[in-house]
N, C-alpha and C positions, 0 to 999 in steps of 0.2 A: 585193153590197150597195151600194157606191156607184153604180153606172148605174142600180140601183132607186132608188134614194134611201134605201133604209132605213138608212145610215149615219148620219141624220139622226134616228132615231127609237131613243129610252131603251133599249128591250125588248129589239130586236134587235141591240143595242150591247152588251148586258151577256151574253145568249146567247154573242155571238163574244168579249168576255172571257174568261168561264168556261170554253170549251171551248181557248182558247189556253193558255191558264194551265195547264190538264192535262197538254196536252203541251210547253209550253215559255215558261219565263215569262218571260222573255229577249221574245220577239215578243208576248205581252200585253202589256207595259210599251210594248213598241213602239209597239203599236197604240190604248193605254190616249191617249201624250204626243200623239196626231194630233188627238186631238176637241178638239174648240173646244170649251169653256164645260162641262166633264164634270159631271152631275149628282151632289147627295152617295149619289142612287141607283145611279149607277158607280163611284163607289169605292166604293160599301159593299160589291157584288161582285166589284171586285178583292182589296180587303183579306180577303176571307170566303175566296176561291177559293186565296189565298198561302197561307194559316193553313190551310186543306184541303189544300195538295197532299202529293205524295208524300214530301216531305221537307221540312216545313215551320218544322224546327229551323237550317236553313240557309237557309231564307229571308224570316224573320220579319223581318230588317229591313226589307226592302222593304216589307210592311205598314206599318210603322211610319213609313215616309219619307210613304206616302202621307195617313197620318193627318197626319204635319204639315202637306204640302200643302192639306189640309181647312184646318188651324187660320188656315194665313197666308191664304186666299183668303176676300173679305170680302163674298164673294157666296152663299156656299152655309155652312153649318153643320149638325156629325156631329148627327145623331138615335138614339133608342134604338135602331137595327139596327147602326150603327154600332162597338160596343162588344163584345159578345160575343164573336165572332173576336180583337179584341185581347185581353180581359182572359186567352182559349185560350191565345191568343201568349205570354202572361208566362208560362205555369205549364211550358213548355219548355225555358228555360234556367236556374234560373226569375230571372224580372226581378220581386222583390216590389215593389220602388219606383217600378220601368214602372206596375204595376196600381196603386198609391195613387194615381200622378198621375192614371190613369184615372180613378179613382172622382173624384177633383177635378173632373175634367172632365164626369163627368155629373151631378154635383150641377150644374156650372154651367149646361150646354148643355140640361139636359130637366128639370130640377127636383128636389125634394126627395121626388116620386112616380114610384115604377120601373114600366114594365111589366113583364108574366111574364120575355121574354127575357132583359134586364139583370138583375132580381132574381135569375135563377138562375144567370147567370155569374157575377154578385156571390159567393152560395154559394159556388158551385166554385174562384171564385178564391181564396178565402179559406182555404177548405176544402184545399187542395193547398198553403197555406203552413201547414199548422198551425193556423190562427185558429179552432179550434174555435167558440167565444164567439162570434165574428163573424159567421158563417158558420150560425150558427144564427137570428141577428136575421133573414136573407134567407131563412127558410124560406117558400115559396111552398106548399106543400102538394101537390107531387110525392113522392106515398107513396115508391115504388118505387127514386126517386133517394137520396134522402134513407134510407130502407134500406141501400141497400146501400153508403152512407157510413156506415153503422154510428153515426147521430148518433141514438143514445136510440131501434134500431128497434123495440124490443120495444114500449115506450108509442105510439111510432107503428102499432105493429099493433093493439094494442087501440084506437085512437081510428079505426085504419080501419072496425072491425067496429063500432065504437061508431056509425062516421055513417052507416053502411049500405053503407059502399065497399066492393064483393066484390074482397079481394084470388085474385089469379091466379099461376099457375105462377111466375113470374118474379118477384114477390114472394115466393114461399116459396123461393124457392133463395137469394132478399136476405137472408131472415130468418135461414134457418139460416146462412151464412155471419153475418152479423153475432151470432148465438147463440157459435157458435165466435169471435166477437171480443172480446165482452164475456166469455165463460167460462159464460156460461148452461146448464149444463153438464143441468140438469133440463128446460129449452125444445129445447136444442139438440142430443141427445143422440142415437146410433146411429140407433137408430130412426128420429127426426126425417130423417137423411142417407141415410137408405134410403128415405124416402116424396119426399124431393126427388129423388133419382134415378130412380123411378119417374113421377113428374110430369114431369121430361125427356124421358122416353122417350114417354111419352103427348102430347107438345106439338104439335100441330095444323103448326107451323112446324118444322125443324131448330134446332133449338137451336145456337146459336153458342156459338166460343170464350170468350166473357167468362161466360157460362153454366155450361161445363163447367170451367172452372179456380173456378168459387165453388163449387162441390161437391166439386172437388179439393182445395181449401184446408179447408173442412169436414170432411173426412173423414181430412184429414192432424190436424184437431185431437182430434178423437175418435176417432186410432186404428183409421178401419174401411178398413182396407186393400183389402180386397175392390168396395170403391165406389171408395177413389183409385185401385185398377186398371184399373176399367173408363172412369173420367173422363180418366183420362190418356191409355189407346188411343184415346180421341174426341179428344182434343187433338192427338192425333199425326198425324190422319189429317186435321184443319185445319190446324192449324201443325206441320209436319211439322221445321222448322228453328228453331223454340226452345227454347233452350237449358234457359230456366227451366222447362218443365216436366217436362225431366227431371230435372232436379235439387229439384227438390221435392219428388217421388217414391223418388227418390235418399237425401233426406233422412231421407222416412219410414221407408225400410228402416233407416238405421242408427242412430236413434233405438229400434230394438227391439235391434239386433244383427243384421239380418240381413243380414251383410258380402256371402253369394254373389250377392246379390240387387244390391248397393250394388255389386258389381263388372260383375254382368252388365248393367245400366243405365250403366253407365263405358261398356262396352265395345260398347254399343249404338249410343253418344253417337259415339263412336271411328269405328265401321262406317259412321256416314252421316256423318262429314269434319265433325261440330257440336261447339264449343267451348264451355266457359263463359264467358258475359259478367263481363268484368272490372268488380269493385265498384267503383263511385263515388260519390263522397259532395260534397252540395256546401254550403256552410256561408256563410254572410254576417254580415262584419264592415263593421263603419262602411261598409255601405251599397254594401261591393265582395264579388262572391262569388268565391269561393275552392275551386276542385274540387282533392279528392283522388284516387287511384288506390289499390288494396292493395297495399303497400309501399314507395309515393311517396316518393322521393327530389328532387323536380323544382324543387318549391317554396323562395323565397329561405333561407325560415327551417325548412328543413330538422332542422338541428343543434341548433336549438332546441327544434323539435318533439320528436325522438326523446329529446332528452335530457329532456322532460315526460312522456313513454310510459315511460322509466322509472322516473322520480316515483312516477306512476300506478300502474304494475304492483307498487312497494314498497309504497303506502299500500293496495290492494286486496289484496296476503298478507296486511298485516296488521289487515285485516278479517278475514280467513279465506275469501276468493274462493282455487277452485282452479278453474286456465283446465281448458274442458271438453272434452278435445280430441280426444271422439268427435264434434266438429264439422271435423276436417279430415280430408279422406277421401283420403288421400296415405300410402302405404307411408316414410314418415320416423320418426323418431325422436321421443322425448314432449318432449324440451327442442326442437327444431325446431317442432314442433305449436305448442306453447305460444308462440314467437314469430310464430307466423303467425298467430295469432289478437290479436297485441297489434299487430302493424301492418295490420288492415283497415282499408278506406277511413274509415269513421266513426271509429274511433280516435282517425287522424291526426285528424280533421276537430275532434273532441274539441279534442284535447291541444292544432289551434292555435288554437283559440276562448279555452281556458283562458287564453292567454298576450297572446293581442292585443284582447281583449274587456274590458268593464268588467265587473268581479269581483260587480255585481250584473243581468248582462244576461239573459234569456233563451239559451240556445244554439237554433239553429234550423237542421234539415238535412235535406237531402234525397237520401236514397241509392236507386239502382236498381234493385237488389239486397232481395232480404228479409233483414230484421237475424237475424242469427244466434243462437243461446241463449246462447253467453259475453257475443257484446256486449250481448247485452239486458240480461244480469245484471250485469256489468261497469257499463254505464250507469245503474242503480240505485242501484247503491255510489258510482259520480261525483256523483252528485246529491247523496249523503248527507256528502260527501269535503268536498265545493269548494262547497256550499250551492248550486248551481246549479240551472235548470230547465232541463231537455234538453229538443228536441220534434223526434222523428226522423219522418222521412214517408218510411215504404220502400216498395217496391212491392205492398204490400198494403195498410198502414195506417198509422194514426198511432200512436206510443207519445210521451205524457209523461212522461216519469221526473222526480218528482219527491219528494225525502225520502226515496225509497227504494224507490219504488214506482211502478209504469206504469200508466197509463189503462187498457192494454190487460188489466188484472189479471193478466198471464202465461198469457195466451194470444194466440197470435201465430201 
């Protein structure tokens, strides 16, 4: 490129970016600091190509050094493509304050008018801290997206059909998964999960794993075993090493009783050397977040914590919570069980919010992991305990617990 000259031209500048950054972004940055006078068309593809790569939870900073370098240099300024890839960057670690300043900055730098792309990262960014309310004002009219955030799909499906938008396969695997979120138990019901599975199999394309784990999650809600069996061998045979989908499956067996079932999927997990992803939860106070582990001991205020879990655990007997501890699926004893469900990661994340937070804040968390049936019911009675508003974002959805009760209506 340089004995052509093409090192001198935008295009093919940004080309040998992107494909550096793939393999090694250690020598994109290299090759990023050589250009003279780099367009904000060049970093916008370094920053997009960071926030893409293969591990892009360890190297989001570097995106973000380069944004500063846009702010301080007084020759170029971020435009709407600019944006999107960062506000992705925040919802990783997650940095809520990173993405407020963001949105500061595209009020400033593009105006008070979004295009599609920013409006919809706006959404998602919001959308993955819990801002429901927020995250609604940026609805762009992406049926399908907006589905399968489960944000009001059902009215959203009637105003599809209402404007003549022929929804397609992939919207009804959105719908029925968000039927099983809301409990729509009449829309979303066996039947409905048997006609989505059938529309899978019929799909012109291979249907991917974010595909078959919303049928898997559907069918874990309503019970049809016989669909999350066959969702789950599709998942197994694309993600062959995670962990969550067997344990979801996992779930569903011992949620009926069916322990040989709950063991032979243990021992399945066992046979191909796959563990369970340890819970983590991460909660932000005054503005610093705070990751827990299940059972964490790590944290300053330790001793503090635990000695509020037993607070907690006293005021919820005597509500008449009894921990439900066909959720631990470990050969131990019922007083053992029951403390393993009072130190998962949301717990902690709880009890230290309870103690370091103002006593009328929101709680706000973001766990890995899918919340569990005691913590969900557990976290209903906290809300009701300590006047609090939870708002947990687990790997499937949002629950509000508020007064006593979740967004999700109890189903999850």
């Amino acid at each position: 490129m340089i004995t052509t000259g093409l090192s001198l031209h935008t295009f093919p500048l940004s080309k040998l970016l992107q494909s550096s950054a793939t393999l090694a972004l250690s020598q994109a940055l290299t090759i990023f600091n050589q250009i003279q006078n780099p367009t904000i068309f060049l970093y916008n593809t370094l920053i997009s190509s960071i926030v893409s790569s293969a591990n892009p939870k360890c190297e989001t900073h570097h995106a973000f050094s380069l944004y500063e370098s846009v702010l301080w240099n007084k020759n170029i300024n971020p435009n709407p493509h600019t944006y999107p890839s960062l506000f992705k960057a925040c919802g990783y670690h997650p940095w809520l304050h990173h993405g407020l300043a963001l949105h500061a900055h595209v009020l400033k730098f593009t105006g008070p008018t979004y295009d599609d792309f920013v409006q919809t990262s706006l959404l998602n960014f919001y959308a993955n801290f819990g801002k429901l309310g927020v995250a609604s004002y940026y609805y762009v009219g992406d049926f399908n997206e907006v589905a399968s955030l489960s944000m009001e799909a059902l009215c959203l499906f009637n105003e599809m059909q209402n404007s003549l938008v022929k929804p397609n396969e992939v919207t009804l695997v959105a719908l029925v998964s968000a039927c099983a979120n809301q409990g729509a138990l009449s829309q979303g019901r066996a039947g409905r999960v048997q006609e989505a599975e059938e529309k899978l199999k019929g799909m012109p394309m291979k249907p991917n794993s974010i595909l078959w784990r919303s049928l898997l999650e559907a069918a874990r809600v309503h019970g049809n075993l016989q669909v999350g069996e066959v969702a789950l061998n599709h998942l197994l045979e694309l993600e062959p090493e995670t962990s969550g989908n067997y344990v979801l499956l996992s779930n569903m067996y011992a949620s009926i009783d069916r322990w040989e079932d709950v063991t032979r999927v243990r021992k399945l997990m066992k046979d191909h050397g796959i563990n369970k992803m340890p819970g983590s939860s991460l909660v932000e106070v005054d503005g610093a977040m705070h990751e827990f582990l299940t059972g964490d001991t790590t944290h300053p205020w330790t001793e503090r914590i635990y000695l509020k879990l037993v607070e907690i655990g006293r005021k919820l007997q005597q509500q008449g919570h009894k921990p439900r501890t066909k959720e631990v699926l470990f050969d131990i004893d019922e007083e053992e069980k029951e403390d393993a469900l009072a130190y998962h990661s949301e717990r902690l994340a709880i009890a230290f919010a309870l103690i370091a937070s103002d006593s009328t804040a929101p709680i706000s968390i973001v766990k890995n992991l899918h919340v569990c049936s005691d913590c969900h019911e557990s976290s209903k009675l906290i809300s009701v305990i300590y006047g609090r508003d939870i708002i947990v974002r687990d790997r499937i959805r949002f629950h509000h617990f508020k007064n006593g009760t979740c967004s999700c209506r109890d189903y999850w």
